[in-house]
VEXFI-500880 format. One record per residue: residue number from 1; residue in three letters; z, x, y of N, C-alpha, C, CB in turn. Coordinates in pm, whole numbers. Atoms other than C-alpha are relative to their C-alpha. Glycine has a CB too. Layout:
// residues N
seq:NUM; type:ALA; n_pz:Z; n_px:X; n_py:Y; ca_pz:Z; ca_px:X; ca_py:Y; c_pz:Z; c_px:X; c_py:Y; cb_pz:Z; cb_px:X; cb_py:Y
...
//
This chain:
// residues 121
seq:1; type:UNK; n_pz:-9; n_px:-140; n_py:36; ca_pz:7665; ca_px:16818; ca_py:-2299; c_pz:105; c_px:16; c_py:-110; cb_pz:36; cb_px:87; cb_py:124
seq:2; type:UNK; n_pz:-103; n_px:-22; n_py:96; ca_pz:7864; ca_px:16971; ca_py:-2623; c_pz:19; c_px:119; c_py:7; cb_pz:-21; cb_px:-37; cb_py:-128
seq:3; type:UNK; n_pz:-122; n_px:-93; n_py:-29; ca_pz:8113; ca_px:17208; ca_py:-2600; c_pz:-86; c_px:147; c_py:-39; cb_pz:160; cb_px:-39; cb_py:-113
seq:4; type:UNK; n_pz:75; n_px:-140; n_py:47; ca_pz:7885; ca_px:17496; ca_py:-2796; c_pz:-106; c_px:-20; c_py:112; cb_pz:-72; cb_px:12; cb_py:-181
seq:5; type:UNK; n_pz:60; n_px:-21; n_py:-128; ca_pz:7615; ca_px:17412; ca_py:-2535; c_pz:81; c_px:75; c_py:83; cb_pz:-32; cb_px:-117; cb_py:64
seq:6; type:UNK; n_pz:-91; n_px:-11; n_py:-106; ca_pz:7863; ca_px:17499; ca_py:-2263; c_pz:69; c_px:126; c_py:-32; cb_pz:92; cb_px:-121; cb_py:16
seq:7; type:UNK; n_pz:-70; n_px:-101; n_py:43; ca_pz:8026; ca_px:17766; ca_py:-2426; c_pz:-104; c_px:94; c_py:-28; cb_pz:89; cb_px:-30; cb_py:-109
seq:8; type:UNK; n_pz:112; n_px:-105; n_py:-10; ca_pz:7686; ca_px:17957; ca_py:-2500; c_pz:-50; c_px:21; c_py:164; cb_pz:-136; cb_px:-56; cb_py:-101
seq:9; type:UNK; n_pz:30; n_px:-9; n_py:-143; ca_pz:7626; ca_px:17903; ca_py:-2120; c_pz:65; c_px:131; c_py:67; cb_pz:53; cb_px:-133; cb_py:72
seq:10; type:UNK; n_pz:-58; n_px:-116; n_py:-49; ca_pz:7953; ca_px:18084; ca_py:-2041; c_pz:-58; c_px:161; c_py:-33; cb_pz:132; cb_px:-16; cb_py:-47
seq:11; type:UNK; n_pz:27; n_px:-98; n_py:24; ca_pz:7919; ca_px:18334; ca_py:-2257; c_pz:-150; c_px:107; c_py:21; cb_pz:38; cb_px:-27; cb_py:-95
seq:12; type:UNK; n_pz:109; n_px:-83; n_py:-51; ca_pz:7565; ca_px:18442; ca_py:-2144; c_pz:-7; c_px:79; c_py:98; cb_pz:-82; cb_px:-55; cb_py:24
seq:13; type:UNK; n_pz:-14; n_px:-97; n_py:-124; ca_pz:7683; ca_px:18545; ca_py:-1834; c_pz:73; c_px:132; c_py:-36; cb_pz:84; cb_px:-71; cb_py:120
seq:14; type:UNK; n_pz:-74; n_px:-152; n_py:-31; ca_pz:7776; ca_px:18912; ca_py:-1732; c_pz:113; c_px:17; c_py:-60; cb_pz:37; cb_px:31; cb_py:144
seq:15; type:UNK; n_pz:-186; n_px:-34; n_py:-31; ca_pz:8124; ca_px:19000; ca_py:-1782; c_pz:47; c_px:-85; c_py:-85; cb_pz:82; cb_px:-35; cb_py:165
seq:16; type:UNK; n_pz:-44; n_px:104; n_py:12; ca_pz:8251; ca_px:18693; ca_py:-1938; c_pz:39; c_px:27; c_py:-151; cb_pz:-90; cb_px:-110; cb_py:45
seq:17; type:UNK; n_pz:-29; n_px:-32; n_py:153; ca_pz:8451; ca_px:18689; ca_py:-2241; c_pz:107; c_px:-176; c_py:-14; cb_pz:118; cb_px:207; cb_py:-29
seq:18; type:UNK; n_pz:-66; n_px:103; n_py:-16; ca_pz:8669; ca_px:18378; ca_py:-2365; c_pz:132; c_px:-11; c_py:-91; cb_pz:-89; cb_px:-99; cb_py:-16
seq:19; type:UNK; n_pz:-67; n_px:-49; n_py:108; ca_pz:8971; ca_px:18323; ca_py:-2548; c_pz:142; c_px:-137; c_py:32; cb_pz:39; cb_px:204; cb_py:16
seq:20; type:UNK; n_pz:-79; n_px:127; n_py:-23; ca_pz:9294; ca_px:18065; ca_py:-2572; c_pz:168; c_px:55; c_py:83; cb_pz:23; cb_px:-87; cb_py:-183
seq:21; type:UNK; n_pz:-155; n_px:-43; n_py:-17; ca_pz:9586; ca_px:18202; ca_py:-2364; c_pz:71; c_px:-126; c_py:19; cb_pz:31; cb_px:104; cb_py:130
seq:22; type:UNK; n_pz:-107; n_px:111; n_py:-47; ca_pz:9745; ca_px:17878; ca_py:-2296; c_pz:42; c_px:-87; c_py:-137; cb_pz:-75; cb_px:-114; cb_py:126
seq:23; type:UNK; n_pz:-14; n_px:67; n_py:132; ca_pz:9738; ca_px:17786; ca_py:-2678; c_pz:-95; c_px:-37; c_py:-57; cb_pz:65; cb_px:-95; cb_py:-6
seq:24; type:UNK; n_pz:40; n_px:49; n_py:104; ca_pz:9531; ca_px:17669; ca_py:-2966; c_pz:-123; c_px:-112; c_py:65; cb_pz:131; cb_px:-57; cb_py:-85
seq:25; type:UNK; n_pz:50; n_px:122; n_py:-55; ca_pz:9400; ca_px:17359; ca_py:-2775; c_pz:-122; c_px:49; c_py:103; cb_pz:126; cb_px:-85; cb_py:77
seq:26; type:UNK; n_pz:50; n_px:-51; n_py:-102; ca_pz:9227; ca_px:17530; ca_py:-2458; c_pz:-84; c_px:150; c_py:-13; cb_pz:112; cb_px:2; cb_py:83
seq:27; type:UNK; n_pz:64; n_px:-131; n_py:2; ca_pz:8974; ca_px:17754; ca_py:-2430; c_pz:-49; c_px:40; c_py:176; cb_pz:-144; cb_px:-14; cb_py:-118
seq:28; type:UNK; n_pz:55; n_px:-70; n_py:-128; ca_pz:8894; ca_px:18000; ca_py:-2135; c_pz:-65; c_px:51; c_py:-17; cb_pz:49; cb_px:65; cb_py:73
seq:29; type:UNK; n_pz:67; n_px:-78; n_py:-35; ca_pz:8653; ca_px:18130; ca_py:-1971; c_pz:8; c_px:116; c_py:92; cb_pz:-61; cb_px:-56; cb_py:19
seq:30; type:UNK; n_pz:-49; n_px:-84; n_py:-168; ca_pz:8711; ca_px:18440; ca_py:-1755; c_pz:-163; c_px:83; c_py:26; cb_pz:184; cb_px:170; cb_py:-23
seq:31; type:UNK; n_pz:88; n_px:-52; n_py:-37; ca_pz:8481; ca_px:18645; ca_py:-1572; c_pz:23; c_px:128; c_py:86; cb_pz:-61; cb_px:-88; cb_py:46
seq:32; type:UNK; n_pz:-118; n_px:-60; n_py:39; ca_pz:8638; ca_px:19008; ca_py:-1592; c_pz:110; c_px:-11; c_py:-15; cb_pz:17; cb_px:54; cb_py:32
seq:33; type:UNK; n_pz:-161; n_px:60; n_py:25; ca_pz:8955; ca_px:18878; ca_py:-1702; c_pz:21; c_px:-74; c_py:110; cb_pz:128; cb_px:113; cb_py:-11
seq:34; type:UNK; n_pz:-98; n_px:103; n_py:-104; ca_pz:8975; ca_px:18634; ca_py:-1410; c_pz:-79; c_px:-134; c_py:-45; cb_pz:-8; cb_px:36; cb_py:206
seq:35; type:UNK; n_pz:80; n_px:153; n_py:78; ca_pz:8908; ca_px:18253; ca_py:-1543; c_pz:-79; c_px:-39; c_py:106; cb_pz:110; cb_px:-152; cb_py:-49
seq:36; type:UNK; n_pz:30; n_px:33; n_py:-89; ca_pz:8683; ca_px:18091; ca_py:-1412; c_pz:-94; c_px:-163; c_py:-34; cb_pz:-57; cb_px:123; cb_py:58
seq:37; type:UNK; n_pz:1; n_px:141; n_py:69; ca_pz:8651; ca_px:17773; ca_py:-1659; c_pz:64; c_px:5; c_py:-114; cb_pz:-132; cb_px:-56; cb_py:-30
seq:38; type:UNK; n_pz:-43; n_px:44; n_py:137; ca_pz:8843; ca_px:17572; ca_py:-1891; c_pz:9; c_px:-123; c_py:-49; cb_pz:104; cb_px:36; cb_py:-22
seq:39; type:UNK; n_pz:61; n_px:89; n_py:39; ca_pz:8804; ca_px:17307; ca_py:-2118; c_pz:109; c_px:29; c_py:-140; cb_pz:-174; cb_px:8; cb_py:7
seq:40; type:UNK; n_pz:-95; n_px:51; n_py:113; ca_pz:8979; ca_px:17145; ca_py:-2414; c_pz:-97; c_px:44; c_py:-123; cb_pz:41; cb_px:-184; cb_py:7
seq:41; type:UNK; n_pz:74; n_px:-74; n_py:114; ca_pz:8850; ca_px:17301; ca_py:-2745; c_pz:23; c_px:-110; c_py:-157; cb_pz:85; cb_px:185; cb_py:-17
seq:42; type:UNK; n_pz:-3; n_px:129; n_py:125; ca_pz:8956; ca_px:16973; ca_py:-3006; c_pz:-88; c_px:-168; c_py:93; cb_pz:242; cb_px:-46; cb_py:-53
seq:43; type:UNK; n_pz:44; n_px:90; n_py:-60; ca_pz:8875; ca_px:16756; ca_py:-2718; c_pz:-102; c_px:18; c_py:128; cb_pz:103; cb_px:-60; cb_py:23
seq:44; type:UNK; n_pz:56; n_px:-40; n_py:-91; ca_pz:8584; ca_px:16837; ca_py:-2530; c_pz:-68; c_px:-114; c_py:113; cb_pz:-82; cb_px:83; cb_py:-61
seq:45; type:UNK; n_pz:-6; n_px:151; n_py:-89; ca_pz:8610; ca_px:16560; ca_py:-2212; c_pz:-55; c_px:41; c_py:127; cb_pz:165; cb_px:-74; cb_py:27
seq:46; type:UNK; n_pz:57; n_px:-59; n_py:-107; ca_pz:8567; ca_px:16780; ca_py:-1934; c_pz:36; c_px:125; c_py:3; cb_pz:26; cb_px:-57; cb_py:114
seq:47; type:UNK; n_pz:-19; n_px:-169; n_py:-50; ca_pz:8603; ca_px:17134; ca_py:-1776; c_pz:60; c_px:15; c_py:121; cb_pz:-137; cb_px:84; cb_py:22
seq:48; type:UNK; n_pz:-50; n_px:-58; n_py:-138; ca_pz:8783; ca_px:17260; ca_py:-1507; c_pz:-50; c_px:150; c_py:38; cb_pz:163; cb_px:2; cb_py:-3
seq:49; type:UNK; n_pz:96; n_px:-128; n_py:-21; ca_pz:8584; ca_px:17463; ca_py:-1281; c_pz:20; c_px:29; c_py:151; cb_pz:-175; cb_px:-30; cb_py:-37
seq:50; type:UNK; n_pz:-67; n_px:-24; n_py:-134; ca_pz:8659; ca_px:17647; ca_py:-940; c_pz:-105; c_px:-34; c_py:90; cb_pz:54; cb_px:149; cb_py:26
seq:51; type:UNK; n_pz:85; n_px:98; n_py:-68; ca_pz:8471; ca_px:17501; ca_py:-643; c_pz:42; c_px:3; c_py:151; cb_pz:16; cb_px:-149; cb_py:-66
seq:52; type:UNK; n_pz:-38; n_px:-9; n_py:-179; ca_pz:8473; ca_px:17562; ca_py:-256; c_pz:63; c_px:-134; c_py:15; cb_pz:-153; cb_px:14; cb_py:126
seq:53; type:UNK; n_pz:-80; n_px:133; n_py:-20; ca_pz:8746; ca_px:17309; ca_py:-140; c_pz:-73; c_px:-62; c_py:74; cb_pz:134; cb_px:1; cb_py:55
seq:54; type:UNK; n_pz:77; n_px:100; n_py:-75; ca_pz:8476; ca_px:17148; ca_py:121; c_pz:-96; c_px:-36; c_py:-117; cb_pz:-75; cb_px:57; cb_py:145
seq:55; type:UNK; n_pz:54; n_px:76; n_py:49; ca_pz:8243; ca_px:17100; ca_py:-134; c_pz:52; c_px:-72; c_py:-81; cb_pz:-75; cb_px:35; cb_py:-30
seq:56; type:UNK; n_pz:-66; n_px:92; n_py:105; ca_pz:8493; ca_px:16959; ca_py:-415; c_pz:15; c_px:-99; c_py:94; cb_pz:141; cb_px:46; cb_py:-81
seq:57; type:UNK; n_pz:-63; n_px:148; n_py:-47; ca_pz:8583; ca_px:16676; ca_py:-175; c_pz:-154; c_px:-118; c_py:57; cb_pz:135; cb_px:44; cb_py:173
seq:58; type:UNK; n_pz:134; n_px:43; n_py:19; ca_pz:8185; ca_px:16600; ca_py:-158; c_pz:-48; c_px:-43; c_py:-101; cb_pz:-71; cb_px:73; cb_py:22
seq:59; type:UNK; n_pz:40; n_px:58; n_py:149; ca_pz:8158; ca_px:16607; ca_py:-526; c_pz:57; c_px:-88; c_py:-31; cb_pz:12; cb_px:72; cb_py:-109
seq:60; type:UNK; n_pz:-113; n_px:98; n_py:20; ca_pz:8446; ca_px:16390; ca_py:-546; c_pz:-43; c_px:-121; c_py:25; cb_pz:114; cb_px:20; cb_py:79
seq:61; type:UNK; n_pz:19; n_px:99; n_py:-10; ca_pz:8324; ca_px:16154; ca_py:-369; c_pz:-164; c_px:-73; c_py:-37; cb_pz:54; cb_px:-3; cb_py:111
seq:62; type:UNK; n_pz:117; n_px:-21; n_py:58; ca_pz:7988; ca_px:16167; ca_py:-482; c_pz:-1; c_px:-71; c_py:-121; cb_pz:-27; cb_px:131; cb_py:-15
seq:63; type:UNK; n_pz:13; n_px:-11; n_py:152; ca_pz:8027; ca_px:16161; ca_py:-863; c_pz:114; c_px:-73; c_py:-56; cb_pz:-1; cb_px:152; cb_py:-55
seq:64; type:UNK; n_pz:-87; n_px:39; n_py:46; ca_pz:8265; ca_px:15934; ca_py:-1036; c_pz:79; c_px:108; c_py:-96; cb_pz:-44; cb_px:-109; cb_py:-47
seq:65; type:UNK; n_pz:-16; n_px:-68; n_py:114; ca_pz:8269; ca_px:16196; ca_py:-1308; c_pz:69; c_px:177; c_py:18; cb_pz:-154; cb_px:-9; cb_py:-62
seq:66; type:UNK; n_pz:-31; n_px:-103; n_py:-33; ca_pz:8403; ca_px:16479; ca_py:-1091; c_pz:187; c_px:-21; c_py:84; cb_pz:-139; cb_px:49; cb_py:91
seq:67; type:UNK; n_pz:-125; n_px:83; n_py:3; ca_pz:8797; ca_px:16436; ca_py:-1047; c_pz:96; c_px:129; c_py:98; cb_pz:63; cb_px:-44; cb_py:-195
seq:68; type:UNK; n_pz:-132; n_px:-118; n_py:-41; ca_pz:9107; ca_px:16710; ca_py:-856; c_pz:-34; c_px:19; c_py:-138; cb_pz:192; cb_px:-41; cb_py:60
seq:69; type:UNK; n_pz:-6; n_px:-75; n_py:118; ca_pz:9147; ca_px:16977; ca_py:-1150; c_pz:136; c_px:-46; c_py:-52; cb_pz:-17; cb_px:159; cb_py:23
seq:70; type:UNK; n_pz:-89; n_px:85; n_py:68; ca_pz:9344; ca_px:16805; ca_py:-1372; c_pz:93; c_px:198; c_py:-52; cb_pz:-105; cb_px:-146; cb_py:-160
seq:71; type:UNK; n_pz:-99; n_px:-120; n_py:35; ca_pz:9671; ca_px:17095; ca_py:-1449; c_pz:-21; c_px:101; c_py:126; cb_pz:-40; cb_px:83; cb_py:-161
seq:72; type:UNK; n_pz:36; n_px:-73; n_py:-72; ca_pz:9522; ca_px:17279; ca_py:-1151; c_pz:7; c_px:23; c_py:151; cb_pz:-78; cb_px:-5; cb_py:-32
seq:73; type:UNK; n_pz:-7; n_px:28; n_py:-135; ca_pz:9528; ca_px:17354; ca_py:-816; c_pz:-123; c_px:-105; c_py:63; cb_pz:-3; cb_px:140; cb_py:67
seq:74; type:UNK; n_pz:108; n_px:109; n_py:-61; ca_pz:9344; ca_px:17065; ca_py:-680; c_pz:-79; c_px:-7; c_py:132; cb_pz:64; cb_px:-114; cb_py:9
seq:75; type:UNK; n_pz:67; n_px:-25; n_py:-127; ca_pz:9222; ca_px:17190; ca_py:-341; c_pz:-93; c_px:107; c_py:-89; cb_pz:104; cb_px:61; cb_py:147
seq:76; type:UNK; n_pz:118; n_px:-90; n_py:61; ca_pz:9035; ca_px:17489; ca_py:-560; c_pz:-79; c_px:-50; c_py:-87; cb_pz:38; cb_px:110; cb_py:-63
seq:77; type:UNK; n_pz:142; n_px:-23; n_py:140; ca_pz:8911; ca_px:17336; ca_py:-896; c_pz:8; c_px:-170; c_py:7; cb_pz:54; cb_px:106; cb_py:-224
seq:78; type:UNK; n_pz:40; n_px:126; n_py:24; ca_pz:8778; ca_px:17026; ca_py:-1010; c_pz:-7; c_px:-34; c_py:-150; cb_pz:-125; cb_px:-19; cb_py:65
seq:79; type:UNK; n_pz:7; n_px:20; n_py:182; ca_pz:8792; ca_px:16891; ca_py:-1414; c_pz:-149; c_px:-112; c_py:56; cb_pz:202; cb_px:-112; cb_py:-120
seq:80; type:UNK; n_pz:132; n_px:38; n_py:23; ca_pz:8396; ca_px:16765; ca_py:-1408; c_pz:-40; c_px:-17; c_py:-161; cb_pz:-85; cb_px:106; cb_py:69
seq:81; type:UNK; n_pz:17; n_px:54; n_py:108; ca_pz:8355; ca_px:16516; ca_py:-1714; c_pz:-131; c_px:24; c_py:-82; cb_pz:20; cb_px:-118; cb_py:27
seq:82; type:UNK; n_pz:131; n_px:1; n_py:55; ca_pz:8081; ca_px:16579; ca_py:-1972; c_pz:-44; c_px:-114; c_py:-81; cb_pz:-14; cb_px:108; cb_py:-75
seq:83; type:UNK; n_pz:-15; n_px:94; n_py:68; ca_pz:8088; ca_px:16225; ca_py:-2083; c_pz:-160; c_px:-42; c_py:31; cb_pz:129; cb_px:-92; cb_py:36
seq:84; type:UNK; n_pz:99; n_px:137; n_py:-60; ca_pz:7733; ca_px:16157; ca_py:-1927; c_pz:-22; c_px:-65; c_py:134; cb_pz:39; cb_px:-113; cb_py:-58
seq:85; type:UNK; n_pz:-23; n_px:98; n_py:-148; ca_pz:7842; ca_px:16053; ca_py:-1567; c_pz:30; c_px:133; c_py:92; cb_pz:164; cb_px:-142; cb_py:-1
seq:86; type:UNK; n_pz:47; n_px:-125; n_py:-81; ca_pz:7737; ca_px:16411; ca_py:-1442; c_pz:-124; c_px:35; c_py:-65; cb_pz:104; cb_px:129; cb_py:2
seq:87; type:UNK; n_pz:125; n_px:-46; n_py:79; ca_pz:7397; ca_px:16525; ca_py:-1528; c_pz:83; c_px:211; c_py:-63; cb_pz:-196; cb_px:-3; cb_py:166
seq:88; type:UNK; n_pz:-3; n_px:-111; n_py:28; ca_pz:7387; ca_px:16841; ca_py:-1720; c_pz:-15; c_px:119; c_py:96; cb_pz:-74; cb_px:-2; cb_py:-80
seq:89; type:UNK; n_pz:68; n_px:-176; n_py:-48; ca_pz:7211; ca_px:17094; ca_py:-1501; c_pz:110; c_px:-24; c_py:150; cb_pz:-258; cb_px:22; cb_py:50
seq:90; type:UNK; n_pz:-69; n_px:-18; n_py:-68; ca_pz:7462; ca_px:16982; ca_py:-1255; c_pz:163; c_px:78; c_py:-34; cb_pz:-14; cb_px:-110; cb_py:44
seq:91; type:UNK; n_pz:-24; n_px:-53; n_py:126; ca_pz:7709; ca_px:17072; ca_py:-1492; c_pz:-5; c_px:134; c_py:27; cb_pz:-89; cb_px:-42; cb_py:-107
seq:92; type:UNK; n_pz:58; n_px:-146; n_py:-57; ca_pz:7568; ca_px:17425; ca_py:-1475; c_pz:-18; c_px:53; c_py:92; cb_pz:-83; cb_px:29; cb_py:-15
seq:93; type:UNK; n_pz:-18; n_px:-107; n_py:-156; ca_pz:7524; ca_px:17463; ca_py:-1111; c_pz:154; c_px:15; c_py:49; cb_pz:-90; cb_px:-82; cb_py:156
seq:94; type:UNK; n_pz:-181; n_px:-44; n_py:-67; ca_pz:7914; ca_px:17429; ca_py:-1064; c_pz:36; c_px:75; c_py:-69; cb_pz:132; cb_px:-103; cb_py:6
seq:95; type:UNK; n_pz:-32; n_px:-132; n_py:29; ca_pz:7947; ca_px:17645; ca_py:-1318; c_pz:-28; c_px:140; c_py:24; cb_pz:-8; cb_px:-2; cb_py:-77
seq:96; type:UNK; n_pz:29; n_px:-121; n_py:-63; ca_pz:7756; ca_px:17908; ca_py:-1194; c_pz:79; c_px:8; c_py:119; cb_pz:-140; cb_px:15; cb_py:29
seq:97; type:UNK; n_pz:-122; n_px:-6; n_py:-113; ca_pz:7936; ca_px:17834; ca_py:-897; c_pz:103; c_px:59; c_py:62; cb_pz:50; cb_px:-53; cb_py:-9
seq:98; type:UNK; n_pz:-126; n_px:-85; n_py:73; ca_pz:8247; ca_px:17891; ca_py:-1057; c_pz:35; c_px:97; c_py:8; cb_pz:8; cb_px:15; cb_py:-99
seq:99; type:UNK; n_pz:47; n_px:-103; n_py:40; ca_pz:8162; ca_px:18169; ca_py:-1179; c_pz:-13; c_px:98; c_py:111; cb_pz:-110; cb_px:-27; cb_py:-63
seq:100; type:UNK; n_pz:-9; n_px:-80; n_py:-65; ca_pz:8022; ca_px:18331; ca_py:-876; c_pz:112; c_px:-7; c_py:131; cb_pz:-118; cb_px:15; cb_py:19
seq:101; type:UNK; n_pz:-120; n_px:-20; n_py:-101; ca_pz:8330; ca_px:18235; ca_py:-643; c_pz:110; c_px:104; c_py:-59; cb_pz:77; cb_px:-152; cb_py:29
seq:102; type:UNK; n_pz:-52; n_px:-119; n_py:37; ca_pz:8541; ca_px:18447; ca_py:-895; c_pz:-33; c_px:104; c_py:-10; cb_pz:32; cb_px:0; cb_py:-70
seq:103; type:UNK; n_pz:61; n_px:-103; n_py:-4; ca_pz:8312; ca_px:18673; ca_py:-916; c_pz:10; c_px:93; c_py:145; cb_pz:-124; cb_px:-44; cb_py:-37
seq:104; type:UNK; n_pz:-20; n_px:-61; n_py:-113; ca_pz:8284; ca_px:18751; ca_py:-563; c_pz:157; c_px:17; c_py:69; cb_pz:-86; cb_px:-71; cb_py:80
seq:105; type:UNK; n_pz:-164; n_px:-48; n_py:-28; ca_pz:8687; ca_px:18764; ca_py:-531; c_pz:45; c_px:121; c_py:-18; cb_pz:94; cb_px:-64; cb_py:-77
seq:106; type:UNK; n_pz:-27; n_px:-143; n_py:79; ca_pz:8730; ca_px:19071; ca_py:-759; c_pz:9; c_px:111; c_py:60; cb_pz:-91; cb_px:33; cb_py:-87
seq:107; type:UNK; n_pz:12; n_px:-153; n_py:-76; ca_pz:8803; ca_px:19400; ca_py:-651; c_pz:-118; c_px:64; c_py:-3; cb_pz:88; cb_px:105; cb_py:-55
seq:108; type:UNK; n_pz:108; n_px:-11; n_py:-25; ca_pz:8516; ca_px:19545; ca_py:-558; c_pz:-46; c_px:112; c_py:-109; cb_pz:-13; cb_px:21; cb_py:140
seq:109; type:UNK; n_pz:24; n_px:-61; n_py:124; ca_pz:8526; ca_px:19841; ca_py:-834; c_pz:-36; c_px:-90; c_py:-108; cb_pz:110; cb_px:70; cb_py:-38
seq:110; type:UNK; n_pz:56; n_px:137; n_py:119; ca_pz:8525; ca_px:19541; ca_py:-1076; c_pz:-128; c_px:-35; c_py:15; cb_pz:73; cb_px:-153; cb_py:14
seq:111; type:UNK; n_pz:119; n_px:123; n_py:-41; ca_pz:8255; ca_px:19354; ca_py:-880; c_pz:-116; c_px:115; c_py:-43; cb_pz:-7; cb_px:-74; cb_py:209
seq:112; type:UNK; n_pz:71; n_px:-93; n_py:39; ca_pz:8089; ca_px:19708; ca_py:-900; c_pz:-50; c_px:60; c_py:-140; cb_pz:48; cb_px:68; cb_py:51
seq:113; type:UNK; n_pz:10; n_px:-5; n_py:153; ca_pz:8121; ca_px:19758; ca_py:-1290; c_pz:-44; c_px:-178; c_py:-25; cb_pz:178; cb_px:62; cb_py:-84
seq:114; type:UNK; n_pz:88; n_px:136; n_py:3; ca_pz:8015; ca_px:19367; ca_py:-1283; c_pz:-144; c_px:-5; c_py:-3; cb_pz:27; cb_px:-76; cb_py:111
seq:115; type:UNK; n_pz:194; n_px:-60; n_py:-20; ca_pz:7634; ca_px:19469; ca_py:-1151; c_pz:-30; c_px:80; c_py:-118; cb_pz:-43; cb_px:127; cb_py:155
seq:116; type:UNK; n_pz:117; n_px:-112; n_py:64; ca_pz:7563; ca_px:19768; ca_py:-1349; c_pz:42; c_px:-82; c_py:-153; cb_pz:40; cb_px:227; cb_py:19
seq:117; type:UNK; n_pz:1; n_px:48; n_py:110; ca_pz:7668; ca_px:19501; ca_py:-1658; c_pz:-100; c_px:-102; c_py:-41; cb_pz:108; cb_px:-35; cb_py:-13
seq:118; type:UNK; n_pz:86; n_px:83; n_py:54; ca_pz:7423; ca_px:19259; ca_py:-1578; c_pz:-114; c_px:36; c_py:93; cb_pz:47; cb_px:-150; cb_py:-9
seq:119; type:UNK; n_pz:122; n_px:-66; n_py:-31; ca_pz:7165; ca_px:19516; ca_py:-1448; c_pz:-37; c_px:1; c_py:136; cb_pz:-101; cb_px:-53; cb_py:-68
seq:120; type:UNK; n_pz:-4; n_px:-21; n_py:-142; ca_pz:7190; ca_px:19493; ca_py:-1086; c_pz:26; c_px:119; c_py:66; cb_pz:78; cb_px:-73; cb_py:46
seq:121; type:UNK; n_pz:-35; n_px:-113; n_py:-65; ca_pz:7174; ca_px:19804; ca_py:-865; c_pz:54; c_px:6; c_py:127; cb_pz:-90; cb_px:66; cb_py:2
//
């Protein structure tokens, strides 16, 4: 997978906007302002992506290519390599994942302005 792949992914979803608060190097993804992937933007190696702590310790052991979230809390996220030694569309289901574990965190006004953004009633 390459980084504009992956980055048109995010950005398709609902809500989701992206941007570098941690510096130059790093790009985020949030999903109303709460992240919910990030990934190196000169070096695109892997992503760190949030992940039910029972299943990260499944993927873990599973996938060579799925690691603790490297800078991160390591019981929540996971840095999942795009070198090849994860399939793509897997790839995408943790990001949706991701995605909808922050999603469903949000205050519920949020979660509520969330729907009527990506047409849900």
């Amino acid at each position: 997978m390459y980084l504009d792949e992956f980055r048109d992914y995010c950005l398709n979803k609902p809500g989701v906007t992206e941007g570098t608060p941690f510096g130059p190097d790093t790009l985020v993804f949030k999903v109303m302002g709460k992240m919910f992937a990030v990934t190196g933007l000169d070096t695109f190696e892997f992503v760190n992506l949030k992940c039910d702590p029972e299943r990260s310790v499944e993927l873990r052991e599973q996938w060579a290519g799925i690691k603790p979230g490297w800078h991160m809390n390591k019981h929540h996220w996971n840095s999942v390599y795009v070198d090849g030694s994860v399939p793509d569309n897997l790839i995408k289901e943790l990001t949706d994942h991701s995605y909808e574990l922050v999603a469903a965190s949000l205050p519920k006004k949020v979660r509520d302005e969330l729907k009527s953004l990506s047409g849900d009633q």
